[in-house]
C-alpha positions as CSV (number, residue, x, y, z in Angstrom):
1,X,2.2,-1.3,22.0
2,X,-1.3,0.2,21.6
3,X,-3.5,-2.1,22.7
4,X,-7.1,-1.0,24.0
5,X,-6.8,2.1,22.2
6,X,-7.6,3.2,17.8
7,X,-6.0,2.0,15.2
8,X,-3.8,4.8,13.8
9,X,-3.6,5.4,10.2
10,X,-1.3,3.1,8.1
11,X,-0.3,6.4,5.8
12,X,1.9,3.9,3.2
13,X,2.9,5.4,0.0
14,X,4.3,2.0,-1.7
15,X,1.8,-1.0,-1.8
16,X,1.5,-4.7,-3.7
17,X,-1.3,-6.5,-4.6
18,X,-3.7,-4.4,-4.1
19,X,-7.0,-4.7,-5.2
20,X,-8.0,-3.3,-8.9
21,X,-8.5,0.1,-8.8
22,X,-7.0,0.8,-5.3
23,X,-3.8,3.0,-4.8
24,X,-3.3,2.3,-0.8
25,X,-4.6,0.0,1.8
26,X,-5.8,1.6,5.0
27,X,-7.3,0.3,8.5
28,X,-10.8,1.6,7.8
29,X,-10.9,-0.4,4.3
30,X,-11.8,-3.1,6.8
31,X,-14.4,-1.3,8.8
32,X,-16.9,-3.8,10.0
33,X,-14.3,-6.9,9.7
34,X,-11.2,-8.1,11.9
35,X,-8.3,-6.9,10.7
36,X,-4.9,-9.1,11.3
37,X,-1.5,-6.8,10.2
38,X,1.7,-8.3,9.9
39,X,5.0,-6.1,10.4
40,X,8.3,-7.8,8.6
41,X,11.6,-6.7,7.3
42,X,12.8,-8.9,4.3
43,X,16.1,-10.1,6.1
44,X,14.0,-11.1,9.3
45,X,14.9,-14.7,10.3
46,X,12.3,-14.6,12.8
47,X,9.9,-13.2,10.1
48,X,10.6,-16.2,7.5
49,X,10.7,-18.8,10.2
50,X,7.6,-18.3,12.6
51,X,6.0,-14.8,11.1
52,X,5.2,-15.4,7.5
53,X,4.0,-19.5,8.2
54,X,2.2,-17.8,11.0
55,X,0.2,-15.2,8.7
56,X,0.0,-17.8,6.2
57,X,-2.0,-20.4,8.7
58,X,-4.4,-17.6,10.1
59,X,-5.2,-16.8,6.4
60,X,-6.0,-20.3,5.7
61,X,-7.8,-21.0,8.6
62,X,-10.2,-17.5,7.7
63,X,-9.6,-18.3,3.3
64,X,-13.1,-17.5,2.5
65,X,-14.3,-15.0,5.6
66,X,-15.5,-12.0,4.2
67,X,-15.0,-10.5,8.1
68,X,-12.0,-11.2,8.4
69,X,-8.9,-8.8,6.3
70,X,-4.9,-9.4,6.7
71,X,-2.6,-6.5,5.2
72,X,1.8,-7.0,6.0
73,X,3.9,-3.9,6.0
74,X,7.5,-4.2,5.5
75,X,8.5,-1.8,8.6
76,X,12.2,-1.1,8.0
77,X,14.1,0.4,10.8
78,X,17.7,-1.0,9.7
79,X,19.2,-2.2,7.1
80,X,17.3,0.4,3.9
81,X,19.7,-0.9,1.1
82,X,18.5,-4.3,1.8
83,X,15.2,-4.3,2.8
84,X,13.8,-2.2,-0.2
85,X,10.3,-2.1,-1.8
86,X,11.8,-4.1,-4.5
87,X,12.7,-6.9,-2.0
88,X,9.8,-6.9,0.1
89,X,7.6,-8.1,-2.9
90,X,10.3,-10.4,-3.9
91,X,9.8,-12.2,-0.7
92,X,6.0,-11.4,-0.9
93,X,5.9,-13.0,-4.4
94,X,8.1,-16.1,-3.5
95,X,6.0,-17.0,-0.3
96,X,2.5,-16.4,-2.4
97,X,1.2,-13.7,-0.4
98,X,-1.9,-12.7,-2.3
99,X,-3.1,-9.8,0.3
100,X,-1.7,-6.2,0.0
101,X,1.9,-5.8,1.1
102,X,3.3,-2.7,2.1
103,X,6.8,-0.9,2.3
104,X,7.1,1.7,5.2
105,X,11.1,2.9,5.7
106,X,10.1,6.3,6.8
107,X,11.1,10.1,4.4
108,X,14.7,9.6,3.5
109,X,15.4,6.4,5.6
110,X,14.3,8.1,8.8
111,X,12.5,4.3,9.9
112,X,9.3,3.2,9.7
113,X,6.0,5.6,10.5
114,X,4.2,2.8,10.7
115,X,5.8,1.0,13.7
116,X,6.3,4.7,16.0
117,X,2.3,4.8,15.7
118,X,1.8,0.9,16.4
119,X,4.9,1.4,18.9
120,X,6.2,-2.0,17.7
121,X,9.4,-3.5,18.9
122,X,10.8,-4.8,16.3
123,X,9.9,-7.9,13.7
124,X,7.9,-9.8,13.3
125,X,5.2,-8.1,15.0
126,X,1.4,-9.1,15.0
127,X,-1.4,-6.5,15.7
128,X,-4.5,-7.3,15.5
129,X,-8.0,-4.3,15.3
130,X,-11.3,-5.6,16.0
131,X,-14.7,-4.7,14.1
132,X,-14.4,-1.0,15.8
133,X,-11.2,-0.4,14.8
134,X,-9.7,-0.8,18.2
135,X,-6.0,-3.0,18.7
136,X,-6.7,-5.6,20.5
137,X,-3.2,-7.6,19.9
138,X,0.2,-5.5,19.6
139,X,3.4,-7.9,20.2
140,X,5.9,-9.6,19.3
141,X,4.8,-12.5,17.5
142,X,1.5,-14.7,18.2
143,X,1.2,-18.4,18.0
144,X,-1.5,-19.7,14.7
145,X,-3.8,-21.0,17.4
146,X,-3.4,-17.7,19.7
147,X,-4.5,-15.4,16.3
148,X,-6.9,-17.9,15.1
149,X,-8.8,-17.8,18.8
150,X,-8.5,-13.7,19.0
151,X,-9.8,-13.2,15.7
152,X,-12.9,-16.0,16.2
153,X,-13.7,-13.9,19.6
154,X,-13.7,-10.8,17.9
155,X,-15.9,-11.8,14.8
């Protein structure tokens, strides 16, 4: 990972639920706040059972905090004829994610920009970017109460 060191640039050409108006999400539209990202793949077990009910708690906990921001990126590595755009807000959709979703599979199916610049393992993976826009969290998963501490200590 890339923890202690900038964000890097999310660069994501295909979004969902993004604001009015907005084309993209990026890092620095949460300049000033904590930022919690969430990489998934749509066929992740481990995403559905402990990475989206994870996301979903730390929202809850924060529903309301105008410091605090959440953006998922679907960060395909494998499998691109299943884990399309199309599917990613599927599962986005059936879950009621209401923050900006992301799909990342790379130029031509090359894999995901996204997680060479975070250097993430795999999915689910959490990173967390305090109010400088420095990663303080970048691993494989993170327990509701684990996020839910980081992000009060960062605020």
């Amino acid at each position: 990972g890339i923890a202690g060191q900038k964000a890097p640039k999310l660069d994501v050409n295909t979004w969902f639920n993004l604001p009015a108006g907005k084309k993209r999400a990026e890092i620095t539209d949460h300049k000033g706040g904590v930022l919690m990202l969430f990489f998934f793949q749509s066929w992740c077990p481990g995403c559905h059972s402990r990475g989206f009910p994870t996301l979903q708690a730390v929202q809850k906990h924060f529903s309301g905090a105008s410091d605090v921001g959440f953006l998922a990126v679907q960060t395909v590595f494998e499998g691109f004829g299943t884990n399309t755009a199309k599917r990613a807000k599927r599962e986005a959709d059936k879950i009621g994610l209401k923050i900006p979703v992301g799909h990342d599979a790379g130029p031509g199916n090359t894999g995901s920009r996204v997680m060479r610049r975070y250097r993430s393992g795999g999915t689910p993976w959490i990173v967390i970017v305090d109010k400088e826009g420095v990663v303080k969290y970048n691993a494989f998963h993170i327990r509701p109460r684990q996020a839910i501490s980081l992000i009060q200590s960062l605020r």
